[in-house]
C-alpha positions in Angstrom: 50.1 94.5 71.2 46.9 95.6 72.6 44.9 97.8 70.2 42.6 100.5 71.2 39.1 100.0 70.0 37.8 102.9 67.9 36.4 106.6 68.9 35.1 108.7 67.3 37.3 111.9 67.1 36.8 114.6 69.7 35.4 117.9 69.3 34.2 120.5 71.3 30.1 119.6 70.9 31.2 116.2 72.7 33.4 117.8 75.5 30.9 117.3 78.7 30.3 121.6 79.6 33.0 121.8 82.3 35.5 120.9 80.3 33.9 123.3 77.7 34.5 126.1 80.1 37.7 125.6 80.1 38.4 125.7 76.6 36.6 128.3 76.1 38.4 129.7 78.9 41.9 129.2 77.3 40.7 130.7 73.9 40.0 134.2 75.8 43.0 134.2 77.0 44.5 134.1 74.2 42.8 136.1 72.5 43.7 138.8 74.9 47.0 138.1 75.7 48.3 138.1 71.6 46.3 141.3 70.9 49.2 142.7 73.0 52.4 140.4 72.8 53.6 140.0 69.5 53.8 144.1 69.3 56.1 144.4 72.9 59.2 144.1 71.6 58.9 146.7 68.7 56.6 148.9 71.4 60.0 149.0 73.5 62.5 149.3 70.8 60.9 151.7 68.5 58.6 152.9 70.7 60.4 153.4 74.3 64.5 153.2 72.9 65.4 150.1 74.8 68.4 148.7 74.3 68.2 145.4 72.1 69.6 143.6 75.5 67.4 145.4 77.7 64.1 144.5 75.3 65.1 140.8 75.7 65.9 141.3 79.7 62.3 142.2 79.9 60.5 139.9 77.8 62.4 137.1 79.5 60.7 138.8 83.3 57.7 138.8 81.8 57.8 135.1 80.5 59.5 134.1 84.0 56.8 136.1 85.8 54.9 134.3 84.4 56.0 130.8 84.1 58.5 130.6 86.5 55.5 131.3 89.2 52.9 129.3 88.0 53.9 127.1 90.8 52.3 129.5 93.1 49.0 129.6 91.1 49.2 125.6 91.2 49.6 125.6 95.2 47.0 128.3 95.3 44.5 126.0 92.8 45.2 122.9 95.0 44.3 124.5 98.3 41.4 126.7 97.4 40.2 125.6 93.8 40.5 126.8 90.6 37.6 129.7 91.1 38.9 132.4 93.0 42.3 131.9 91.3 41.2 132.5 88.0 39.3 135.8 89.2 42.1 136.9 91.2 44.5 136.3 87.7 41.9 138.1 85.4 41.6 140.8 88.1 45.5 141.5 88.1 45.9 140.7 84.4 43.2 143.9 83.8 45.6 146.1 86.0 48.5 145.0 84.1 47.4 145.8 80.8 46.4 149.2 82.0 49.0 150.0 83.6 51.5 148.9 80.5 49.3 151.4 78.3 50.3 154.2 80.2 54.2 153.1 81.2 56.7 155.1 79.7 60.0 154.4 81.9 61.5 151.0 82.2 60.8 150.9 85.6 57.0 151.4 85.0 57.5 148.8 82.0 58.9 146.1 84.1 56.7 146.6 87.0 53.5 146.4 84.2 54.8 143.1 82.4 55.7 141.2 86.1 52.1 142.3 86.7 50.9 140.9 83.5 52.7 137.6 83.9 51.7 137.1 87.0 48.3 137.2 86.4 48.1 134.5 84.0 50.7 132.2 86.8 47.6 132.2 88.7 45.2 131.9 85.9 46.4 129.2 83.8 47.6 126.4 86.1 44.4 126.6 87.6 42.6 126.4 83.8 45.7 123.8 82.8 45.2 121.4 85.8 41.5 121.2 85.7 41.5 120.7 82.4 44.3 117.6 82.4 41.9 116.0 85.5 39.1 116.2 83.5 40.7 115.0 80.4 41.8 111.7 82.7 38.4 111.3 83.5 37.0 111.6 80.2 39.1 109.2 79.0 38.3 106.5 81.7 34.9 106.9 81.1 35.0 107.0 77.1 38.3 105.3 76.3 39.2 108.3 74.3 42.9 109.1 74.9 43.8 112.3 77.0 45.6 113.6 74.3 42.9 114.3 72.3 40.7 116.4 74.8 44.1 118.2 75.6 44.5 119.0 71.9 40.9 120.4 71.7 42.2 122.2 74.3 45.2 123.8 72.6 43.4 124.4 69.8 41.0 126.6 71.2 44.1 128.6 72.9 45.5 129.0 69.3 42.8 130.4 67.7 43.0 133.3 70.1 46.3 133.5 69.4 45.2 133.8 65.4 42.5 135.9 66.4 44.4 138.0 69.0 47.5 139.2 66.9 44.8 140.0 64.2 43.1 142.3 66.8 46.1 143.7 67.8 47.2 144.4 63.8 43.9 145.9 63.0 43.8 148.3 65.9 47.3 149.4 64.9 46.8 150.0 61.4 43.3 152.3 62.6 45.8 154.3 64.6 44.9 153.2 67.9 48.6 152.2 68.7 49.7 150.3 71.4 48.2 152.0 73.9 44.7 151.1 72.2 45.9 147.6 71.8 46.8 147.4 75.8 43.4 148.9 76.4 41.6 146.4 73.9 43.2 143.3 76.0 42.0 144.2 79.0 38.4 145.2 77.8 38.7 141.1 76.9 39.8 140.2 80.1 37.1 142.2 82.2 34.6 139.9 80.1 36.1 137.1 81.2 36.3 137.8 84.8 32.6 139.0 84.6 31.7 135.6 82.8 33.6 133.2 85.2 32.1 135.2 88.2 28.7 133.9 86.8 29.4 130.4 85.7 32.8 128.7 87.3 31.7 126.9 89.9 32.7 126.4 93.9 34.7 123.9 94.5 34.9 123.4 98.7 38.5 124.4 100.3 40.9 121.6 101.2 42.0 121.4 105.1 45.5 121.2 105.5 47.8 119.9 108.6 50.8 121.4 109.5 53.9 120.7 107.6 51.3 119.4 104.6 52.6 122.4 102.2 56.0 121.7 102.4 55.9 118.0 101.9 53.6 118.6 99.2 56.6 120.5 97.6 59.2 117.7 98.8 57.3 115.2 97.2 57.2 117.1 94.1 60.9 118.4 94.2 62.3 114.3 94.9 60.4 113.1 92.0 62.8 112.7 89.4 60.5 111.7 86.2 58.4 114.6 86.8 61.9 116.8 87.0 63.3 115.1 84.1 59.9 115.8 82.3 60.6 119.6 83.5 63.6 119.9 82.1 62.8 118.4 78.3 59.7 120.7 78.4 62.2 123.5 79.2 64.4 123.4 76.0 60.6 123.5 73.9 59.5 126.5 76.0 62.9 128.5 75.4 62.5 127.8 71.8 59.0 129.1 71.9 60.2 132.4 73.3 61.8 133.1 70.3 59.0 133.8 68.2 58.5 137.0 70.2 62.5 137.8 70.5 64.8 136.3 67.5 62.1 136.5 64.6 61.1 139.8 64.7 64.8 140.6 64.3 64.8 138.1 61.5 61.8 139.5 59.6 63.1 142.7 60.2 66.2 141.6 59.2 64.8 140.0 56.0 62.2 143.1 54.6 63.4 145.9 56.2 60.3 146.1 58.7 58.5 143.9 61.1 55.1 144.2 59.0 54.8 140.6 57.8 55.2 139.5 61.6 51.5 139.5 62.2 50.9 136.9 59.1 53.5 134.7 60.5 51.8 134.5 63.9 48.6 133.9 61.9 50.1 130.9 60.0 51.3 129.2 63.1 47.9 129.7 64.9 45.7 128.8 62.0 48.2 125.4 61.6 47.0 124.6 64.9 43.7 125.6 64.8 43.4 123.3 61.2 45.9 120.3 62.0 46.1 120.0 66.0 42.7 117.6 66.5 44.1 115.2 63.2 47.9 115.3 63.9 46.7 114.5 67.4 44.6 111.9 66.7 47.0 110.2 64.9 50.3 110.5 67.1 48.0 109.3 70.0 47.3 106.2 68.3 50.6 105.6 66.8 53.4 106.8 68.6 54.5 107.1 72.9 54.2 109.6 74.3 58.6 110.1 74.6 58.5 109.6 70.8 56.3 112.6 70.3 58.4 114.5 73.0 61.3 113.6 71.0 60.0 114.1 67.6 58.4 117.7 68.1 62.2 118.8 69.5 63.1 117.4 66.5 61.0 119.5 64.1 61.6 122.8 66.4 65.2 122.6 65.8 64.9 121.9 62.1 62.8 124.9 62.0 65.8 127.0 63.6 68.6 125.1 61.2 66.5 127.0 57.9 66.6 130.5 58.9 70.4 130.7 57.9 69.8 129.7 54.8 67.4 133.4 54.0 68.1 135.5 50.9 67.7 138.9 51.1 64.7 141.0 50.6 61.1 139.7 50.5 62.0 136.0 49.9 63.9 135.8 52.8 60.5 135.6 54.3 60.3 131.7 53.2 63.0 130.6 55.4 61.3 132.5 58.4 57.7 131.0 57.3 59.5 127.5 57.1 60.8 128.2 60.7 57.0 129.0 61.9 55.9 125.9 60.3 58.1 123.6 62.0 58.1 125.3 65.5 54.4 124.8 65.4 54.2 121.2 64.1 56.6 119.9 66.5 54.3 122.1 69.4 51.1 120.6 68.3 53.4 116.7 68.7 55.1 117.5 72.1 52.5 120.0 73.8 49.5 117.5 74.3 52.0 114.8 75.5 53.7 116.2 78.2 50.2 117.9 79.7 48.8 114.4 79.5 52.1 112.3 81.4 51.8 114.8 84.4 48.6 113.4 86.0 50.9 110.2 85.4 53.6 111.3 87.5 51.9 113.3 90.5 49.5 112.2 93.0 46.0 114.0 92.1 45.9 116.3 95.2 49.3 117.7 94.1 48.2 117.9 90.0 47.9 121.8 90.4 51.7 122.7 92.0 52.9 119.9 89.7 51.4 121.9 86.3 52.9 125.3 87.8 56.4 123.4 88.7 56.7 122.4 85.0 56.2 125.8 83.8 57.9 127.2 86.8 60.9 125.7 85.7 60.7 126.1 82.4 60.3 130.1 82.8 63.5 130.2 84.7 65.1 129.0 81.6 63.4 131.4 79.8 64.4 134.0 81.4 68.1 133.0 81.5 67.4 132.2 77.3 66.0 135.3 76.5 68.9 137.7 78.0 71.7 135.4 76.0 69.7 135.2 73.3 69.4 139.3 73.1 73.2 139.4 73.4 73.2 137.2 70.1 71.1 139.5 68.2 74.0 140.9 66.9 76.2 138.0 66.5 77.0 136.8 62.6 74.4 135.1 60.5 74.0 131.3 61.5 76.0 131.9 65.2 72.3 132.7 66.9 70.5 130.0 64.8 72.9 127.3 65.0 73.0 127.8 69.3 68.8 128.1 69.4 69.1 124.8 67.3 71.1 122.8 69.6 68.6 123.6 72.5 65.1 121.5 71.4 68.0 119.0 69.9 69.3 118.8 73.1 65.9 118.4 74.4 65.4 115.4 72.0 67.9 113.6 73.0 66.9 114.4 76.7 63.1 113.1 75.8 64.7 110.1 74.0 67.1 108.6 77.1 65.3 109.3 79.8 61.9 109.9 79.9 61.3 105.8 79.0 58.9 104.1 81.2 57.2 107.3 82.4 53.6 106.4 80.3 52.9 102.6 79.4 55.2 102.5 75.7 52.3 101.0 73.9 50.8 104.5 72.6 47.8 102.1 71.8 47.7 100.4 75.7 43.8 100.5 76.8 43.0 103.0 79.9 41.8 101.2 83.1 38.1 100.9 82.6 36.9 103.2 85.9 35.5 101.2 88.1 38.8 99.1 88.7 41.1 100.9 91.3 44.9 100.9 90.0 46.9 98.6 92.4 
């Protein structure tokens, strides 16, 4: 077995300043974006009287505005560059925002979360692909593994998802409400458009022939480890959803109120934020990439099998605190893996629409997982849990039999040193 010869670990000091950019891109976002979320469901059950059904209808649109058309804000990043789809995403995600702090009807609410999602299906696949291009190159040029630059990465997005819900909680408890929190996130956004005017740079627009789009898209849509990839990284993103839909009914559930929900979302961003870059590190070194897929499914469905096993009152928050913990461990294994097997799978030209097809995907099931879930809600205790758990599980076992082969299995296999083509 070929071993790797040592780095040094990765930070964000050593990151060259484009891929900086990025990362710092990702942590705005964030921080943003969770300044607003983790309050939406309680905003339209408490707030607006939706039906429990109806509240997980439109989280699921907004999630599969979101992810299920990031393969339009791939396309777009492939033909044009990531610049003017990342302004155009801020732009729209400002209007969103605004418009959701003054929505009262459901219609208005839908129309201002599509908005909302949308925005970031342009914005991130454009942010996501550059940043798993760059990460390739950085490690041909270093030998550092992918992984690691791609955990920096997620890392940065998860400390403005500590920071964001912490925003969000603060301007709630000065009375502001939602409205103020709606406002807040897009005050953050219009400094990121304003910043990314100034300092993302041009990239030059690709020419295309006739009939080039659509067998972009062919090529894409025949290649069956990419769609097998797609569909493993489908049962993690379903699961993911529930932090915003099944565990503030748990907590809830648990304490009588959803006030411990903003400490929970701290915990898991603050594990990332404190654990990604070392967990990372390690898992890159000692494990393939399938076995991390497989192994962070794993965790996420333990996670799901503990809430049953809540008491009532305030120490039935352990069981929901144990189900944060895991979800987030086995996200910090499987989240860095499967960005850094995609530029394995897809030709480079088509890295941006490949990126948006995996989350494209993914937010379909989303959006099909958060409606069945919200029917659930009401379902007796361990019947929800015990059918969330059997979806990452599934996913394991998906990960496990057939994504072999898609990365070298040696996690420790040296990169191609970059001045020797690939055959």
């Amino acid at each position: 077995m070929t071993v790797r010869p040592e780095v040094r670990p990765v930070t964000g000091a050593r990151l060259k300043p484009y891929i900086r950019l990025l990362t710092a891109t990702q942590f705005a976002f964030n921080t943003g974006f969770y300044a607003v979320l983790p309050y939406l469901a309680a905003h339209l059950g408490d707030g607006l009287g939706m039906a429990g059904w109806l509240v997980g209808l439109v989280l699921g649109l907004r999630t599969f505005s979101q992810q299920g058309l990031f393969v339009v804000g791939g396309a777009l990043t492939d033909r044009h560059g990531p610049r003017p789809v990342v302004l155009a995403g801020c732009a729209l995600r400002i209007a969103g925002f605004c418009w959701l702090a003054l929505a009262s009807s459901t219609a208005g609410v839908i129309g201002a979360v599509l908005l909302i999602g949308f925005a970031a299906a342009l914005f991130s696949p454009a942010v996501e692909s550059e940043t798993a291009r760059s990460a390739v190159t950085y490690e041909k040029e270093t030998g550092t593994p992918r992984a690691q630059v791609l955990a920096v990465f997620s890392a940065a997005g998860q400390a403005g998802a500590f920071l964001g819900p912490l925003l969000g909680s603060l301007l709630l408890l000065l009375g502001g409400g939602f409205r103020t929190a709606c406002l807040a996130g897009a005050v953050v956004f219009v400094a990121v458009l304003a910043g990314h005017a100034r300092l993302m740079p041009r990239r030059p627009r690709r020419e295309r022939t006739a009939g080039a789009a659509a067998a972009t898209v062919r090529d894409v849509l025949v290649n069956k480890p990419f769609l097998l990839l797609c569909l493993v990284h489908s049962t993690y993103l379903v699961s993911y959803n529930q932090l915003y839909l099944a565990l503030p009914e748990e907590v809830e559930r648990a304490t009588g109120s959803q006030a411990a929900l903003g400490g929970l979302f701290a915990l898991s961003s603050l594990l990332v934020v404190v654990a990604q870059l070392p967990l990372t590190r390690w898992s890159a070194r000692r494990i393939a990439p399938r076995t991390a897929l497989a192994a962070g499914l794993g965790l996420v469905a333990a996670g799901f099998a503990a809430v049953p096993l809540a008491p009532g009152g305030p120490a039935g928050l352990l069981p929901a605190a144990v189900f944060v913990v895991l979800l987030t461990l086995g996200q910090m294994l499987l989240v860095p893996a499967v960005r850094g097997l995609v530029p394995d799978l897809v030709d480079d030209r088509r890295l941006g629409l490949a990126t948006g097809a995996l989350s494209s995907v993914s937010g379909l099931a989303v959006l099909v997982g958060s409606a069945a879930t919200g029917t659930l809600l009401g379902a007796p205790d361990g019947v929800m849990w015990a059918v969330l758990a059997a979806v990452p599980l599934t996913g394991a076992v998906l990960a496990l039999g057939t994504v072999r082969g898609m990365r070298p299995e040696g996690p420790t296999a040296r990169p191609e040193p970059p001045d020797v083509p690939k055959s």
